[in-house]
C-alpha positions, 0 to 999 in steps of 0.5 A: 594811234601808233605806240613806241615802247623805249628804254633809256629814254630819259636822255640822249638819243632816248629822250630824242626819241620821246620828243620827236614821236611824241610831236608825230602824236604817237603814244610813247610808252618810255622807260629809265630806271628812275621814274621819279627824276626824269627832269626833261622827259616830264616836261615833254608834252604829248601822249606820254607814260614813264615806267621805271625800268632797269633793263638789268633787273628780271625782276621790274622787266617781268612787272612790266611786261605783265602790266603792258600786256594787253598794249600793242607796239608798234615799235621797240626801241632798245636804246639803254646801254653803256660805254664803261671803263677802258681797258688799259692794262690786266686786272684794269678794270676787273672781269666785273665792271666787263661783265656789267657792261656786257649786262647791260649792251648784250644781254639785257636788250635780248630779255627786252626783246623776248619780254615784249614779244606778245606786245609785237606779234598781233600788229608785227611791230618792229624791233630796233637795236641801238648798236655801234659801227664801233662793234664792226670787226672788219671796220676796226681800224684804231683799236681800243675801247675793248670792252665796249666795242666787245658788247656791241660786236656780241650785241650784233650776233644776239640780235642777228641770230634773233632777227632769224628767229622771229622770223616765224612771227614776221617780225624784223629786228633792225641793228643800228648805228647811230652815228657819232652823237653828241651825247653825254657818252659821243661828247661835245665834239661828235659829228651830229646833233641828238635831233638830226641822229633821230630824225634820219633814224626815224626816216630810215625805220619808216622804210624798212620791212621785213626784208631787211631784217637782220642789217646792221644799217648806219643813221644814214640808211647805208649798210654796215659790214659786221 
């Protein structure tokens, strides 16, 4: 039986995730920070664990990682992140509510990474990152939105430089963007639905390898410029 490992997967995209591997047979191992309201995630039937996990705090991903270490993941999926505030003006919002999304879109889905490496290593599992077109410097055309374009363009370069580092362990990092969804975040006025955005993303992952490491490749299977 294959195994997914998730954050974020509470809701969204996330949660998406969960029902369509989990119909597939998939063991789905799925992380939000709070395990106890999860509301749609513990109706989902298949072969499912929900672990309580903020991505932000070392603390809960080091207890995680140690009670998931004889596990085997076939795929990582890094799905939690934020928008945050617009920047309108200086001092709105302050370095800190920057910070806090960079916390959460940069940082912390290289700590999942390295955390969980031992879980990919014996079965070369892969690692996907959700990212956005909207963190392509060359595709910025409208501006805006500084402070979350800021963290996926920075996502972009941690996970590009760590798709060249495991490449020891032959293990790929592919960088996504998801498409326009309608989220909570993407809004009801987005492009796709949550089920078509993970159904081509699945698609998509399936035919990846090593090869390809390291792309910053669209929902669709076409490639991003950075």
């Amino acid at each position: 039986m294959s195994t997914i490992f998730i954050t974020g997967a509470n809701r969204g995209i996330g949660l998406e995730f969960v029902k369509q591997y989990a119909t597939e047979g998939w063991r789905v191992i799925a992380t939000c920070r709070d395990p106890i309201g999860v509301g749609e995630l513990s109706n989902i039937k298949g072969n499912i664990e929900v672990h309580g996990l903020d991505v932000n705090d070392l603390s809960q991903l080091n207890r995680l990682s140690n009670d998931l270490n004889k596990d085997k993941f076939d795929l990582l999926i890094n799905n939690a992140g934020i928008y945050g505030p617009e920047y309108l003006k200086p001092g709105d919002p302050d370095t800190n509510e920057w910070l806090k999304v960079f916390k959460t879109n940069t940082i912390a889905p290289l700590n999942v990474c390295q955390s969980f490496l031992p879980n990919l290593k014996e079965i070369r599992g892969k690692i996907i990152v959700l990212s956005s077109k909207m963190g392509s410097i060359s595709n910025n055309s409208s501006g805006g939105s500084y402070i979350y374009r800021s963290s996926k363009a920075a996502l972009n370069s941690v996970m590009k430089s760590l798709a060249k580092d495991f490449q020891k362990h032959l293990i790929p990092v592919f960088i996504f963007h998801p498409g326009w969804v309608q989220t909570k975040m993407g809004g009801p006025n987005a492009q796709i639905s949550v089920k078509t955005c993970v159904k081509n993303l699945r698609h998509v992952i399936s035919t990846l390898t090593i090869k390809e490491s390291g792309q910053f490749i669209s929902y669709d299977g076409t490639k991003i410029s950075w």
